[in-house]
N, C-alpha and C positions, 0 to 999 in steps of 0.2 A: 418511276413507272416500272411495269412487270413486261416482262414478252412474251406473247401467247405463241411465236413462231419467231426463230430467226430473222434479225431485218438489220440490213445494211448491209456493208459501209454503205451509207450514204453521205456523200460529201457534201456540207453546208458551205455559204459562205466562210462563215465565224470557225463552224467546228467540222468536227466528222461524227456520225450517229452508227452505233454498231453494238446492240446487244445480242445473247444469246438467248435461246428460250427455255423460260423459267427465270432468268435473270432478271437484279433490277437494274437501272441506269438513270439516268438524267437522260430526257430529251426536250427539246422547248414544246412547250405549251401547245403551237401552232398543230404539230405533227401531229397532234390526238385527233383529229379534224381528216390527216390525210390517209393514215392509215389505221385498219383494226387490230392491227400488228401489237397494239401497245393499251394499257389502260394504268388509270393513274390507280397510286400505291393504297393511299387512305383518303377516303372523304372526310370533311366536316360535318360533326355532329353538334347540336344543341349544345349538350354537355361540353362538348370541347370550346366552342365559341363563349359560354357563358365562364368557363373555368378562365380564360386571356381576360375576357374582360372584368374579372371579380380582379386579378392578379393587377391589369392598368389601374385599376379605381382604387387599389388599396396604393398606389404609389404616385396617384396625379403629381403629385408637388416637386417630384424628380425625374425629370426628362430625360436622365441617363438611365433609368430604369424601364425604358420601352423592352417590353416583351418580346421574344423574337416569337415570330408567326410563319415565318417563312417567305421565300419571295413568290413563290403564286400563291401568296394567302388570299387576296381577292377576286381571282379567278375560280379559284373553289368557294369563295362567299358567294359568286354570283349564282355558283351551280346550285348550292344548297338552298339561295331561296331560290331560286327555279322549280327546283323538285320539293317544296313546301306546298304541296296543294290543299292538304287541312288548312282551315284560313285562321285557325287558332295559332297554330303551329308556326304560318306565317308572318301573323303580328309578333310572335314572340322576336322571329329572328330580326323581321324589319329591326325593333325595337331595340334590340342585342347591338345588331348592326351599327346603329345610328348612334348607337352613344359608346361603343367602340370607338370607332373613326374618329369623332368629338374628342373623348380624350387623347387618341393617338395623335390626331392633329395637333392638339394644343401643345403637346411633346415635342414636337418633329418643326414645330415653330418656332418653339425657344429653343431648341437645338442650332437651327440652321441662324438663329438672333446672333447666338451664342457663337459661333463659330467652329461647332464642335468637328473633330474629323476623326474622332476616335473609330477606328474599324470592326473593336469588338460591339460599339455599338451599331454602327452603321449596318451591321450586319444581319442587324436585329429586325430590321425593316424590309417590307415587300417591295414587289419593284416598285410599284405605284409611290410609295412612300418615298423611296431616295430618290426617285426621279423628280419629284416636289420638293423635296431636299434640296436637291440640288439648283433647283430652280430657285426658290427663295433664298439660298445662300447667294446664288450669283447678283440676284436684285439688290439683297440689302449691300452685300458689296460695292456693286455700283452704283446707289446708290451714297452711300459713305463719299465714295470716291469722287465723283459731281456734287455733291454737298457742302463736304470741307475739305476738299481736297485729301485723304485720308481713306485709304482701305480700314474693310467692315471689320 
């Protein structure tokens, strides 16, 4: 995020929030909402959504090659179709969208099968995505583990 005006310390639970103006920083997602203090750094374009998903599709068959996107990458998917009001413009993105996620899914499935815990991959993923990650890793875990007696 950029600072249009000095804002902070403010004390989070988790962290403390304190850029300068003109500065960039990290602040969670929420604060965009509470103050005008702050705007996010780069939107999602067409181009940029179509270029991750050309780069997933040439690599379906290796789930250690998930793309990284960033971790609000789907918070700015939501904005940018929000702000597709051409309704041509907007099939495109649905369309982009839907078979994105499809192949990131099918990644982050056999990843979390897999047992994988690598960090440089893990990293590669939005929050959304590890947090499903992690969700399905603990299932099949327990799974395994009620099953044959045996961690996943």
């Amino acid at each position: 995020m950029i600072a249009d005006d000095d804002i902070g310390p403010w004390k989070l639970v988790e962290l403390e929030v304190s850029i300068a103006k003109g500065r960039e920083g990290e602040v969670p997602r929420w604060l965009l909402n509470v103050t005008k203090s702050v705007k996010p750094i780069q939107r999602l374009t067409l181009q940029e959504l179509n270029r991750i998903l050309f780069q997933e599709t040439q690599s379906t068959g290796k789930p250690a090659s998930l793309m990284p996107v960033g971790k609000d990458f789907y918070a700015k998917v939501k904005d940018f179709i929000a702000e597709s009001r051409e309704q041509e413009v907007y099939k495109k993105v649905q369309s982009a969208v839907r078979e994105l996620v499809t192949v990131r899914l099918r990644k982050i499935m056999t990843l979390a099968f897999l047992g994988v815990q690598d960090p440089t991959i893990l990293q590669n993923m939005a929050d959304e995505e590890l947090l499903l990650f992690s969700e399905m890793r603990e299932l099949i875990t327990s799974y395994y583990g009620e099953l044959i007696g045996e961690d996943g």
